[in-house]
KOLKELO-28993 format. One record per residue (C-alpha): x, y, z; residue number from 0. Coordinates in Angstrom, 2 decimals. Each point is the difference from the previous one (the first is absolute). Layout:
// KOLKELO-28993
<r><px>X</px><py>Y</py><pz>Z</pz><k>NUM</k></r>
...
This chain:
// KOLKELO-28993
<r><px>-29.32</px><py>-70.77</py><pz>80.59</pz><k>0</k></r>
<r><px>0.53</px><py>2.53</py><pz>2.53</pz><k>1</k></r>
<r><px>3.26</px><py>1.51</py><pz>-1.66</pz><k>2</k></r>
<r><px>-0.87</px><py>0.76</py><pz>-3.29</pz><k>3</k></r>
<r><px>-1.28</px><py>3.84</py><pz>-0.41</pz><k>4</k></r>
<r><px>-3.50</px><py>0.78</py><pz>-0.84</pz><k>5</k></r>
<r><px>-0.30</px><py>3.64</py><pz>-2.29</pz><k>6</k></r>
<r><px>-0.08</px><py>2.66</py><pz>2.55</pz><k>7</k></r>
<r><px>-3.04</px><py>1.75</py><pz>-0.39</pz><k>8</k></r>
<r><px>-0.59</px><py>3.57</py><pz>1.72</pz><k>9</k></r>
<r><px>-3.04</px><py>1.96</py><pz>-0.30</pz><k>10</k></r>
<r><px>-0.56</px><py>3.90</py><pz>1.40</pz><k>11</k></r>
<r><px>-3.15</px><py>0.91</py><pz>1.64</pz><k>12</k></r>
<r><px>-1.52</px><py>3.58</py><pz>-0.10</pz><k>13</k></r>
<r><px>2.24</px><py>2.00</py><pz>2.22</pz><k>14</k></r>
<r><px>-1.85</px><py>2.49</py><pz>2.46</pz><k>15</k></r>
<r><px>0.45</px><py>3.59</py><pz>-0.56</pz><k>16</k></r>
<r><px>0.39</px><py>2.79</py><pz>2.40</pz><k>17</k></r>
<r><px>0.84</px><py>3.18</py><pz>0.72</pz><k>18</k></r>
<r><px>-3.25</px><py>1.82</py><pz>-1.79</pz><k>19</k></r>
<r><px>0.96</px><py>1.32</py><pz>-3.30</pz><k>20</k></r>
<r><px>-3.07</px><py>-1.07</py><pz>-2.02</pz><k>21</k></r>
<r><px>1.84</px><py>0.92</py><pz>-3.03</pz><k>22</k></r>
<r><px>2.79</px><py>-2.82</py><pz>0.14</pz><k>23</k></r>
<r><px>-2.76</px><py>-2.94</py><pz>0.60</pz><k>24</k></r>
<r><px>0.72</px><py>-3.25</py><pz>-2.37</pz><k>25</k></r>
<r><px>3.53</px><py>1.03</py><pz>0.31</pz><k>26</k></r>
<r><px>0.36</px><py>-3.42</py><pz>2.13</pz><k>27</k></r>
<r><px>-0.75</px><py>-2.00</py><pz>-3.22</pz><k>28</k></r>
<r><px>1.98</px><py>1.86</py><pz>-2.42</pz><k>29</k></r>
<r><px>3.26</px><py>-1.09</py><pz>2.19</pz><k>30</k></r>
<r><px>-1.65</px><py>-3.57</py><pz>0.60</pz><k>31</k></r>
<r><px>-0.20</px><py>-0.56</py><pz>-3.71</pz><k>32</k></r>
<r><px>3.41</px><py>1.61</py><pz>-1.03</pz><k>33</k></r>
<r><px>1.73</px><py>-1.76</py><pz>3.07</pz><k>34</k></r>
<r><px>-1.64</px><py>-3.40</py><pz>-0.83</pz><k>35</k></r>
<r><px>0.93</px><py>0.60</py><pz>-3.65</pz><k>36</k></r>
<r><px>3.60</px><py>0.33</py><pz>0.85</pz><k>37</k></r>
<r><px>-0.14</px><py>-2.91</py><pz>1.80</pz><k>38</k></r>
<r><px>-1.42</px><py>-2.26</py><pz>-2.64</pz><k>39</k></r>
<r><px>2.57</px><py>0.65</py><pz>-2.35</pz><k>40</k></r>
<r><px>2.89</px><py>-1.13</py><pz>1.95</pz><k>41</k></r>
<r><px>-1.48</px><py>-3.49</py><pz>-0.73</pz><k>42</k></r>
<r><px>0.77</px><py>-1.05</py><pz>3.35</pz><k>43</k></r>
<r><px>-3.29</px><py>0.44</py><pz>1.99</pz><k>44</k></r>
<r><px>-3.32</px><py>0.50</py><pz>-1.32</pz><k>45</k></r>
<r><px>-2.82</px><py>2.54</py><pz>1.16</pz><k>46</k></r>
<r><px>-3.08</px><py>-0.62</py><pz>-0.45</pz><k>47</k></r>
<r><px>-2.03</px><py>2.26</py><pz>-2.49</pz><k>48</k></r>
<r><px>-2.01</px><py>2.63</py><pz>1.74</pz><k>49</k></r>
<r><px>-3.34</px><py>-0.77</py><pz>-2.08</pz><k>50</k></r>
<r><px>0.09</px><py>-3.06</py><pz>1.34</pz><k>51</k></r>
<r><px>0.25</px><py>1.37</py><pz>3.27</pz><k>52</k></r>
<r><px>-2.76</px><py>2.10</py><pz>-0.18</pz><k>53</k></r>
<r><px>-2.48</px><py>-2.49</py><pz>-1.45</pz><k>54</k></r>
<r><px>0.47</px><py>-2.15</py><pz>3.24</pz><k>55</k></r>
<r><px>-0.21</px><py>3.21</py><pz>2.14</pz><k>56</k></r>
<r><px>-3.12</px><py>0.42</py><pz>-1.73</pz><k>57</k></r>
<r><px>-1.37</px><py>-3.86</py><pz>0.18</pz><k>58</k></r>
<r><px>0.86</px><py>0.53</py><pz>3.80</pz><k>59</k></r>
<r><px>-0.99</px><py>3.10</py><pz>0.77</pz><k>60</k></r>
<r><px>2.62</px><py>0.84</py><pz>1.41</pz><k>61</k></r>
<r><px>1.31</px><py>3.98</py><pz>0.54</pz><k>62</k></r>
<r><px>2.54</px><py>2.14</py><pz>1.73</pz><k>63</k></r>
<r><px>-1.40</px><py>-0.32</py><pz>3.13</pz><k>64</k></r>
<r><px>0.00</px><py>-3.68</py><pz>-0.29</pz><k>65</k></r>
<r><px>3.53</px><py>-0.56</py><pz>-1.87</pz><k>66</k></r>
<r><px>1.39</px><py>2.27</py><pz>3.18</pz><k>67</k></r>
<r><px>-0.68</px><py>-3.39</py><pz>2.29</pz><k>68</k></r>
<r><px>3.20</px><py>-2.16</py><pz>-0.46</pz><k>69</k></r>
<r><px>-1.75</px><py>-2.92</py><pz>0.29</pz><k>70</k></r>
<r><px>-2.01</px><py>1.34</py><pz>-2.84</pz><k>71</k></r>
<r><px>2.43</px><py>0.67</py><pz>-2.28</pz><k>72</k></r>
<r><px>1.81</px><py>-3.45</py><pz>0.66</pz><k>73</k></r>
<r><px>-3.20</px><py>-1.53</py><pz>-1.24</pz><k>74</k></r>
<r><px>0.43</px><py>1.45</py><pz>-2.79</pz><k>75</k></r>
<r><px>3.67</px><py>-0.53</py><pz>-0.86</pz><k>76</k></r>
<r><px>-1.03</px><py>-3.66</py><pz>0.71</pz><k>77</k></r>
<r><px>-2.80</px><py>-0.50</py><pz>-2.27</pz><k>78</k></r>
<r><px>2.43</px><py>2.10</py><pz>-3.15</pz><k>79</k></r>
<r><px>2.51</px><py>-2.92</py><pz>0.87</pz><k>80</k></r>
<r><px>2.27</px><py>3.12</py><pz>0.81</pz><k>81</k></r>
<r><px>3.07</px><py>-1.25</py><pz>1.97</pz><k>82</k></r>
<r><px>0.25</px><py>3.92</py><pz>0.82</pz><k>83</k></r>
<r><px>-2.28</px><py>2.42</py><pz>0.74</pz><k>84</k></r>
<r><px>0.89</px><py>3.59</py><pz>-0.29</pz><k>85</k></r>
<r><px>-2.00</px><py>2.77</py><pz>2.33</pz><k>86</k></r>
<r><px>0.71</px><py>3.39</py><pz>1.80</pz><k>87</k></r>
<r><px>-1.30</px><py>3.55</py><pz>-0.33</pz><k>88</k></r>
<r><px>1.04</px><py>3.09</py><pz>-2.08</pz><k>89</k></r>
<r><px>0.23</px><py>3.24</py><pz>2.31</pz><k>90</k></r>
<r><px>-0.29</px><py>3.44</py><pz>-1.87</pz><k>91</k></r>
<r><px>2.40</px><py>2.41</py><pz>1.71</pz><k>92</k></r>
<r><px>0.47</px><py>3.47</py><pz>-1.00</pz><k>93</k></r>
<r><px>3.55</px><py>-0.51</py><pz>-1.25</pz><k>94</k></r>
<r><px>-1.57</px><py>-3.20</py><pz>-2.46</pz><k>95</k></r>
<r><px>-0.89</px><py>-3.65</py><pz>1.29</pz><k>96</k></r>
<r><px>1.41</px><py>-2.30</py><pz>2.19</pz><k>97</k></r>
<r><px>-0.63</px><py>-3.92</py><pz>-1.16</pz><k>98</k></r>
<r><px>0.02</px><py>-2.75</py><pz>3.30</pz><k>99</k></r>
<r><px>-0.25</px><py>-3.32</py><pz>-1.85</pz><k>100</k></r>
<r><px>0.18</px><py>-3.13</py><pz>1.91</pz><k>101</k></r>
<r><px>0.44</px><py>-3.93</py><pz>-1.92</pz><k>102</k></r>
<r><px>-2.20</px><py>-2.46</py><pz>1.75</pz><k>103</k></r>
<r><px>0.91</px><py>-3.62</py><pz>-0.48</pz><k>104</k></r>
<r><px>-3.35</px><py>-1.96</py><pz>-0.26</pz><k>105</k></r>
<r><px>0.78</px><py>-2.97</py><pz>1.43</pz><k>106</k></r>
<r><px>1.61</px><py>0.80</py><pz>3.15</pz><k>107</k></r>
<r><px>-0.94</px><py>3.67</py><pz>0.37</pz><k>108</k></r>
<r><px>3.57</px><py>1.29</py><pz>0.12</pz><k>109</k></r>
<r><px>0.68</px><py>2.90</py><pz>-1.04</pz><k>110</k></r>
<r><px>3.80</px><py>-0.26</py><pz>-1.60</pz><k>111</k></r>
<r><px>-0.39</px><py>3.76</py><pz>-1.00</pz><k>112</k></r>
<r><px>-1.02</px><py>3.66</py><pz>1.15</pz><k>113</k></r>
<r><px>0.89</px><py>2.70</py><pz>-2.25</pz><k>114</k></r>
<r><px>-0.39</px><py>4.33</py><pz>0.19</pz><k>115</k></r>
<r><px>0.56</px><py>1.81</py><pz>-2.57</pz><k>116</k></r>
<r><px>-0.34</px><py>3.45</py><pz>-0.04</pz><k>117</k></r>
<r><px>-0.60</px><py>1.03</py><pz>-4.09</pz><k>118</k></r>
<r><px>-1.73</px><py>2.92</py><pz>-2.09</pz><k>119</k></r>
<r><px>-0.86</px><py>0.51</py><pz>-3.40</pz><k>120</k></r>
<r><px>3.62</px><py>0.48</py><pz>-1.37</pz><k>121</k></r>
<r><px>1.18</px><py>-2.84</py><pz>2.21</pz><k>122</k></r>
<r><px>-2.65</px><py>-2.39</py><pz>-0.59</pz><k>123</k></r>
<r><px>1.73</px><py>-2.33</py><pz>-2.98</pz><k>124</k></r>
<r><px>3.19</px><py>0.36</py><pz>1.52</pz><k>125</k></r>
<r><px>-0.96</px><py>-1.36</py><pz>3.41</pz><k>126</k></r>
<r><px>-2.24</px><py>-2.99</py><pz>-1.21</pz><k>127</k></r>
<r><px>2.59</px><py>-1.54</py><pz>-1.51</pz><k>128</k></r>
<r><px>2.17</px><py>-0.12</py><pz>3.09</pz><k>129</k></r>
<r><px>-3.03</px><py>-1.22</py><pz>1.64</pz><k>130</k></r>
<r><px>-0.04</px><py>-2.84</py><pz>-2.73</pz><k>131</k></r>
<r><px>2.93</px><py>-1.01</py><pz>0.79</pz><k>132</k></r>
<r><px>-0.46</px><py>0.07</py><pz>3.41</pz><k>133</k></r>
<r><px>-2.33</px><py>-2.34</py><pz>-0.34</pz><k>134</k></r>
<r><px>1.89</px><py>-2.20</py><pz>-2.53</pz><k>135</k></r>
<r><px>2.96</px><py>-0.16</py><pz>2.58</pz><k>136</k></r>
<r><px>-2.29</px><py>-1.01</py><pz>2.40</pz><k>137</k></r>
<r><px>-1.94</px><py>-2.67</py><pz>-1.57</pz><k>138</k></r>
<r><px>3.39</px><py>-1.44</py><pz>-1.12</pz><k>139</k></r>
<r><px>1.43</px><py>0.00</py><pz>3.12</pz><k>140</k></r>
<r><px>-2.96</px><py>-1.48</py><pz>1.81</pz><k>141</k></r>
<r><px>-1.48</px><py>-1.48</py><pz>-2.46</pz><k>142</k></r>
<r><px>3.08</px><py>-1.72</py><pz>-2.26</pz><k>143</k></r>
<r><px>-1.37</px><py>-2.15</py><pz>-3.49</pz><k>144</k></r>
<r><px>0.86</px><py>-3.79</py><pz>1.08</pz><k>145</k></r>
<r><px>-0.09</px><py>-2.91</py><pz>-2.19</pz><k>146</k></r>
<r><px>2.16</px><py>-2.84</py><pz>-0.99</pz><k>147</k></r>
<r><px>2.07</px><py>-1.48</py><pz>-2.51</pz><k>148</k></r>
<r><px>-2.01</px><py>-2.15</py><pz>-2.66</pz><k>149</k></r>
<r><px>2.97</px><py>-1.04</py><pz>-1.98</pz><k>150</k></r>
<r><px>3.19</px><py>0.81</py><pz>-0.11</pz><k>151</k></r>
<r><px>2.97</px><py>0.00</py><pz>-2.29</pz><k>152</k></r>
<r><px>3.80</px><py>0.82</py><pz>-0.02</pz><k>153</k></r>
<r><px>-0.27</px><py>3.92</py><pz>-0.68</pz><k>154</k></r>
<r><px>-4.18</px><py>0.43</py><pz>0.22</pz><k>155</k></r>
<r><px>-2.97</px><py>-0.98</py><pz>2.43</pz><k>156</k></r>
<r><px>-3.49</px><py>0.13</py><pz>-0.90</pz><k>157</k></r>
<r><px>-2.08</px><py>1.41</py><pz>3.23</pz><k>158</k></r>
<r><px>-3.62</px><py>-0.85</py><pz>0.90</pz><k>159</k></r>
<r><px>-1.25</px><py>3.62</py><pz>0.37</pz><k>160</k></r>
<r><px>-0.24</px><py>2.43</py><pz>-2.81</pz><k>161</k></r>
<r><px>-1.73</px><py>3.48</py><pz>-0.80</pz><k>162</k></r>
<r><px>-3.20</px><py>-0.73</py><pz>1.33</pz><k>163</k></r>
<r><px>1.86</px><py>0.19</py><pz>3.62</pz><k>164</k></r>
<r><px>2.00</px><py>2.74</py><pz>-1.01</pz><k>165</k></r>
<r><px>3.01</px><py>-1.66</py><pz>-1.20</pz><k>166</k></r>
<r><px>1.45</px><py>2.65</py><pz>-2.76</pz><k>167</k></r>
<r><px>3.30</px><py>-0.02</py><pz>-2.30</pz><k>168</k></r>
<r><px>2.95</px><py>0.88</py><pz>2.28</pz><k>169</k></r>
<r><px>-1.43</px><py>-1.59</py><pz>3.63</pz><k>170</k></r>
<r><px>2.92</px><py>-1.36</py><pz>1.75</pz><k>171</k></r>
<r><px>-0.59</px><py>-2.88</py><pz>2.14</pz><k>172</k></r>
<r><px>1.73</px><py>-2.04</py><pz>2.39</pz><k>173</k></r>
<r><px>0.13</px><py>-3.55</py><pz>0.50</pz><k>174</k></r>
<r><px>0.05</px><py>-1.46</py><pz>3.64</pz><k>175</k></r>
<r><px>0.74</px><py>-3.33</py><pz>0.93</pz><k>176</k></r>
<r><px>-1.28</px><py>-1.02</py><pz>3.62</pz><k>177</k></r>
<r><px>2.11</px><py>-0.94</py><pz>2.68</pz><k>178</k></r>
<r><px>-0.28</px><py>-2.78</py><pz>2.71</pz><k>179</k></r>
<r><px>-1.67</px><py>1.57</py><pz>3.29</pz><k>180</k></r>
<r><px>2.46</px><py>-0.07</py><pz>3.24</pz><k>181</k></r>
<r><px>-0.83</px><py>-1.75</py><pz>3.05</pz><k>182</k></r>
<r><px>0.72</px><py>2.14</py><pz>3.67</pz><k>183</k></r>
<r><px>-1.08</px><py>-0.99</py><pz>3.36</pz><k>184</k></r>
<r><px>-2.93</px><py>-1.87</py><pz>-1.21</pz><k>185</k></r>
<r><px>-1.17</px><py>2.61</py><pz>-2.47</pz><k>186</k></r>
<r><px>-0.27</px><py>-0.32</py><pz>-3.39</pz><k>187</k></r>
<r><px>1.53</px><py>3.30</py><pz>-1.63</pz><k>188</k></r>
<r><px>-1.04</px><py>0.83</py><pz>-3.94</pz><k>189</k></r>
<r><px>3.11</px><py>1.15</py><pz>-2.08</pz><k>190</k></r>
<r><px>-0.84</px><py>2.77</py><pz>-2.74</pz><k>191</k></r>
<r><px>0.36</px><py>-1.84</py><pz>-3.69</pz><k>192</k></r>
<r><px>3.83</px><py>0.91</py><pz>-1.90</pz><k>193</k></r>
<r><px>0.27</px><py>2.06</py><pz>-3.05</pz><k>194</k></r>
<r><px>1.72</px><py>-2.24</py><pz>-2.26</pz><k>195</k></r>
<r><px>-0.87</px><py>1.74</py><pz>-3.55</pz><k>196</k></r>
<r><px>-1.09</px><py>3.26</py><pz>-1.77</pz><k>197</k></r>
<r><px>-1.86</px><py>0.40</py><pz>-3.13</pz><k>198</k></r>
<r><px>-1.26</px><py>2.38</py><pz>-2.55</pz><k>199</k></r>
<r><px>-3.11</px><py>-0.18</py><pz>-2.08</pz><k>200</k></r>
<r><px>0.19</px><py>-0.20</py><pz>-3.14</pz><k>201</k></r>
<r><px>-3.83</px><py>-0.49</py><pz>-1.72</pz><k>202</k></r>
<r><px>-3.48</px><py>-0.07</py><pz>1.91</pz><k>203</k></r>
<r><px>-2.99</px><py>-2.04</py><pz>-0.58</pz><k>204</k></r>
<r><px>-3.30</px><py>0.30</py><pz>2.13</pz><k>205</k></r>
<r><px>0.82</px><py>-3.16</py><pz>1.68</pz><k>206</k></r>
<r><px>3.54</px><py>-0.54</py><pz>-0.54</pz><k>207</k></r>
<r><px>3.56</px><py>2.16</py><pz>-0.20</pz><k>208</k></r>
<r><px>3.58</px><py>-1.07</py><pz>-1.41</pz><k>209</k></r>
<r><px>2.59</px><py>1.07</py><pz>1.65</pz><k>210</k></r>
<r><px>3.99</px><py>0.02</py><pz>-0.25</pz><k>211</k></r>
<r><px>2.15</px><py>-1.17</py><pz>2.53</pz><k>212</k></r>
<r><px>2.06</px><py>3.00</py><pz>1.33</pz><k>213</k></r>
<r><px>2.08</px><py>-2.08</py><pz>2.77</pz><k>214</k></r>
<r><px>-0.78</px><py>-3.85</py><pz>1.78</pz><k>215</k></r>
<r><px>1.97</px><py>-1.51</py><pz>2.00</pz><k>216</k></r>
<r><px>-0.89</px><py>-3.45</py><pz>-0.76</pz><k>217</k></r>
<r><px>-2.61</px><py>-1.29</py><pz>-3.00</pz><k>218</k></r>
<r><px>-3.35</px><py>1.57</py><pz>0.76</pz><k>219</k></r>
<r><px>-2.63</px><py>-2.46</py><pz>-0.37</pz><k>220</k></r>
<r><px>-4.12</px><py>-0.64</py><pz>-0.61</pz><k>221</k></r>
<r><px>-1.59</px><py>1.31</py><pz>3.33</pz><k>222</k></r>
<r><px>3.04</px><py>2.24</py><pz>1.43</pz><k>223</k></r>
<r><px>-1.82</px><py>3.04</py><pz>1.40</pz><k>224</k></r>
<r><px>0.24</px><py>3.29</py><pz>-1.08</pz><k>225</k></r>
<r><px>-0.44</px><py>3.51</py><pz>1.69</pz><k>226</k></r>
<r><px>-0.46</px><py>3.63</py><pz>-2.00</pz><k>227</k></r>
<r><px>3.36</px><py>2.10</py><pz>1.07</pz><k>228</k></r>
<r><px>-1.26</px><py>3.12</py><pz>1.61</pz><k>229</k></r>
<r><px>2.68</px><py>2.19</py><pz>-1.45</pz><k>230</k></r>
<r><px>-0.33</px><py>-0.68</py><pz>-3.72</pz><k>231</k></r>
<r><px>-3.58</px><py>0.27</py><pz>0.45</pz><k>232</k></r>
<r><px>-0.45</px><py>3.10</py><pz>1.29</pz><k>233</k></r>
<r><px>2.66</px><py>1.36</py><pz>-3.08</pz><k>234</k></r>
<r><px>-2.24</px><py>-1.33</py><pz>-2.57</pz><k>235</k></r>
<r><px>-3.47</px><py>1.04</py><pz>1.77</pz><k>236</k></r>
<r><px>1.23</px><py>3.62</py><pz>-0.10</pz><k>237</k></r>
<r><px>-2.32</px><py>2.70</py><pz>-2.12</pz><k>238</k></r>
């Protein structure tokens, strides 16, 4: 089943730190941990916890130097089963920090994200949690929950894909129907699938989520598709 979602995991490796002010070190994974912890609790991705990060650094013997090799650090998102892997540097300016972040994807080395953001003490809160939901608009928008339709009834559908791949109370999905590809001069041409319904959840399960039928143009059925609608998501993602 290549449609169906799996959860989308993201882990953060140690960012470098620069700029010489001894003073701020282990700033890097006070904003790693609060920026991971306001991604958790969206419910829609999930990061992986930094002791267990460390423990494999430490199995692999593996440091800064080392994690600063992309190749490196893909290894590692690979072998945490992170979809994501989150890297970049810190930079210690006189006027406060300035945070480069970059979102690797593990599979195809992508990188669907590159962020700066300049932030200081005061500023700190305020500016991770627009970078959360940077992130959160992102991953929806590249990254959309899929599933399908396991039953369905006159005013509810029961979906194959529940909390544990993010699915929360309030996603908004719609439901595409595929459409015949057109033949031109020889050439096969794929047509993009129709939007033919909206819905709402309504409860979440790990495996499973109901969901009320906003609008349908004809009666959805057992395997009709579904796609995670960008715009509700990144409404309810918000912190």
């Amino acid at each position: 089943d290549t449609w169906t979602s799996r959860p989308m995991v993201i882990s953060f490796v140690d960012f470098q730190e620069k700029g010489g002010l001894s003073e701020r070190d282990g700033i890097s994974q006070v904003i790693i941990t609060q920026l991971g912890d306001y991604l958790n609790s969206t419910g829609r991705v999930q990061v992986v916890e930094r002791v267990l990060v460390e423990r494999l650094l430490e199995e692999l013997n593996l440091g800064s130097s080392e994690l600063a090799d992309p190749e490196v650090s893909l290894r590692l998102g690979r072998i945490l089963a992170a979809k994501l892997l989150g890297t970049g540097a810190i930079y210690f300016l006189p006027q406060g920090m300035l945070l480069s972040l970059r979102m690797i994807d593990t599979e195809t080395s992508a990188i669907p994200i590159v962020i700066n953001r300049k932030m200081d003490d005061f500023s700190m809160e305020r500016e991770l949690r627009r970078l959360n939901r940077e992130i959160l608009r992102m991953v929806i928008a590249k990254y959309p929950l899929r599933g399908y339709i396991v039953e369905a009834g006159a005013s509810q559908v029961i979906l194959n894909i529940g909390s544990k791949q993010g699915v929360i109370q309030g996603t908004k999905f719609e439901v595409l129907e595929e459409q015949k590809p057109k033949k031109f001069k020889g050439k096969v041409l794929k047509v993009a699938p129709r939007r033919i319904g909206v819905l709402e959840v309504v409860r979440v399960e790990p495996g499973l989520s109901y969901a009320r039928i906003l609008r349908a143009e004809r009666p959805l059925e057992s395997e009709d598709k579904v796609q995670e609608l960008l715009e509700e998501g990144v409404a309810r993602g918000a912190i």
